[in-house]
N, C-alpha and C positions, 0 to 999 in steps of 0.2 A: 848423655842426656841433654839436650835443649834447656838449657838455661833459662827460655822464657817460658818454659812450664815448671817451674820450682812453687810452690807451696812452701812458702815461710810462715813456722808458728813462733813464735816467743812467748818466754815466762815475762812477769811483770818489773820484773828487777832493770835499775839503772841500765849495768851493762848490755843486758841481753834487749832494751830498748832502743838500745845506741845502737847496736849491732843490726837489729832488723831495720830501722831507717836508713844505715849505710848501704846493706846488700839491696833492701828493695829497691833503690835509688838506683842502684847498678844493674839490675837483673828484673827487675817490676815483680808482682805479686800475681798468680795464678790461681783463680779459684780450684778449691779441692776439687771438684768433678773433671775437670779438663788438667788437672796435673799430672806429670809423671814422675815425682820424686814430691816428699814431702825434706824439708830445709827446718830441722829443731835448733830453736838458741835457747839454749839456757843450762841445769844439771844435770844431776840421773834423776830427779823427782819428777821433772820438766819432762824430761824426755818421755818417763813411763806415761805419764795423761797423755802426751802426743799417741804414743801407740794405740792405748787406751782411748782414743779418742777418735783417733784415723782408720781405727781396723776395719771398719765397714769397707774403706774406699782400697784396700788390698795393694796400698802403695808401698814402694822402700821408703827405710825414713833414716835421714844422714843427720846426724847430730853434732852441732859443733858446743864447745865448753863455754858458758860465758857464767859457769855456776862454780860449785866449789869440789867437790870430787870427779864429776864428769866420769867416771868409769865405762859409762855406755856412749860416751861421745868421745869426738873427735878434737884436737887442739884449733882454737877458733883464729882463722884468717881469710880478712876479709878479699884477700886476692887469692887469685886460681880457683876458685868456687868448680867450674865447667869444667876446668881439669882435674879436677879432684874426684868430683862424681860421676866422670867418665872411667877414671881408673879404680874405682871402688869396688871393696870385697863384700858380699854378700853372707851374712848367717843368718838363720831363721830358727824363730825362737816358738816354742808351744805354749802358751799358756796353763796354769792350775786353773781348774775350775773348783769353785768351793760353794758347798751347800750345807747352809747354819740353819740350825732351828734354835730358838728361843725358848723360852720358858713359858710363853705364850702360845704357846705352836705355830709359830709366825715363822715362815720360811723364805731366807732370804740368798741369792743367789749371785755371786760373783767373781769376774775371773783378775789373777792373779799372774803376772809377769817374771814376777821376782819369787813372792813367795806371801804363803796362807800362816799366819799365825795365830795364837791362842794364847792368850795373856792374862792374869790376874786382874782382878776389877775393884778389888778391896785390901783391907789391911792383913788378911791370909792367905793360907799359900795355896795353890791350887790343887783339886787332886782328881789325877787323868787318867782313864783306861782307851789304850793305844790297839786299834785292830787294824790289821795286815788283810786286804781282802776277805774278810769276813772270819778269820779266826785272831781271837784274841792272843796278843803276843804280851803287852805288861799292862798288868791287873790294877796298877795303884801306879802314877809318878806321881809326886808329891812336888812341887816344882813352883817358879813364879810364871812357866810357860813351857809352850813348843810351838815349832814349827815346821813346815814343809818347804820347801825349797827348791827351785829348779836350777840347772846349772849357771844361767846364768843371772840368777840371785841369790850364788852361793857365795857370792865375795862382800855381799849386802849383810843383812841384820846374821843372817845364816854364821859369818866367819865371827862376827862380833861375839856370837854368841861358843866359839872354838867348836861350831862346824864348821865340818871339809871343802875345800874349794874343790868343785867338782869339772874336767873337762866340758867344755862344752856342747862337744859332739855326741857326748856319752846318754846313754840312754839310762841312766841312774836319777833321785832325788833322792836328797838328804834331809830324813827325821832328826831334827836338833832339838834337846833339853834346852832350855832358857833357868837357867842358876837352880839345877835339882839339886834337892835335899833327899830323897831316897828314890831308887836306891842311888846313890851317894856316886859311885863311879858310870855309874848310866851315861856315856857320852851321845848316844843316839846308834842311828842306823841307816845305811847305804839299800836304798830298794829300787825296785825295776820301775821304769817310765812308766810302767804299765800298773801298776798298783794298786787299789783303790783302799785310801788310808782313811779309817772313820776314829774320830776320837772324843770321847764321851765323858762329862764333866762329872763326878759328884758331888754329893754333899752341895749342888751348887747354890742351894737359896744360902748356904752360911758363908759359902765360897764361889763369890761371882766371879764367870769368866767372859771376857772380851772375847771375840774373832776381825780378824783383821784381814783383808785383802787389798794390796798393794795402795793402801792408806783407805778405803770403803771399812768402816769399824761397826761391826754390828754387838751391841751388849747382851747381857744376862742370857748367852749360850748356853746351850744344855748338851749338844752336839755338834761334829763338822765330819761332813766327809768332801774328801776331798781329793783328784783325781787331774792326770793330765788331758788335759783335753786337743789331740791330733787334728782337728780338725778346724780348728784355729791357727794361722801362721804370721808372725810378725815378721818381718822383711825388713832388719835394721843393716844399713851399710858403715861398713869404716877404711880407712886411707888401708892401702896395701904395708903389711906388714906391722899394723897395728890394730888387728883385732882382738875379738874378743880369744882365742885361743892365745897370741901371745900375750895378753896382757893378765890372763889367767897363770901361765908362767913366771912371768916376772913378778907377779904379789907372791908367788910361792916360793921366790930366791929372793927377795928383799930382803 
């Protein structure tokens, strides 16, 4: 790739400020329309608004770390830039698309990289009924949350939460309990790409529930359904032999 069509974004932070003044100085700045690669400096937070952000213009987007987990970037140096993105592996990512309704009937609509969660909004605890493409599978979780997950937002809030890190080629998403209280050994569940998971609040004027889309937080839920959406493709690159498949590996033998 032509190094003077690079699209540099940065986050606000010191480092990843330092970092786009060194590289534009080296390489100039490319407007999005006439770029062929988008250049992210900063986290995984960084990175996901970049995608969330670029998807219109259907670029790759090569991330280098100038944040602090960097999971979806690459280790940042400021030399070999052209050789780096010439040898670069490609995975492509779907998105969750999520659709909340309120308590208002207020329908609010947005897509998700990582993953759609459902969170408590007050001093109780939640109580959720879980449907699997339109048949009900668990009637009550009792829980501080749940959430949906794609593979490769399974090593995000998903793992914290002692869901599965999922392949990332796999055509699965993981349903994770966020700290259930009944039933009590409920760890979740492994369902098809294909799924279309709705989950619906009770009791919710005594028990408020968030919805959350890869940080988009919409309150006082009543409902979510929520679904991969294929016809969305994020085109993220990483150096050869440090992608997201192996780095999904090596969190799992750490």
């Amino acid at each position: 790739m032509p190094t003077s069509r690079i699209a540099f974004r940065a986050s606000a932070t010191p480092a990843a400020q330092l970092a786009l003044s060194e590289l534009t100085a080296r390489h100039g700045q490319t407007p999005l329309g006439r770029a062929t690669v988008v250049v992210a400096l900063g986290g995984d937070g960084f990175m996901l608004q970049t995608l969330h952000d670029t998807q219109s213009a259907g670029l790759p987007v090569y991330g280098m770390n100038c944040g602090t987990v960097g999971f979806l970037m690459n280790a940042f140096d400021a030399d070999g830039l052209a050789e780096r993105l010439a040898l670069a592996e490609e995975t492509v990512i779907n998105p969750l698309h999520m659709r909340a309704t309120t308590a208002t009937g207020r329908v609010v609509e947005a897509l998700a990289i990582n993953e759609v969660s459902m969170l408590r909004a007050g001093p109780q605890a939640a109580k959720l009924a879980i449907y699997v493409d339109g048949k009900l599978r668990l009637e009550e979780l009792v829980c501080d949350g749940a959430l949906l997950c794609t593979p490769a937002g399974s090593t995000a809030y998903n793992y914290s939460a002692h869901g599965p890190i999922l392949p990332i080629g796999s055509d699965v998403l993981a349903l994770t309990a966020v700290a259930a209280f009944r039933p009590r050994r409920w760890r979740g569940a492994l369902l098809p790409k294909t799924a279309v998971v709705r989950i619906e609040v009770r009791d919710a004027e005594k028990r408020p529930v968030m919805a959350d889309a890869d940080g988009r937080s919409v309150r006082d839920v009543i409902s979510v359904e929520i679904r991969s959406d294929p016809t969305i493709c994020h085109h993220v690159l990483f150096d050869p032999g440090h992608g997201l498949e192996e780095r999904l590996l090596v969190e799992q033998f750490a």
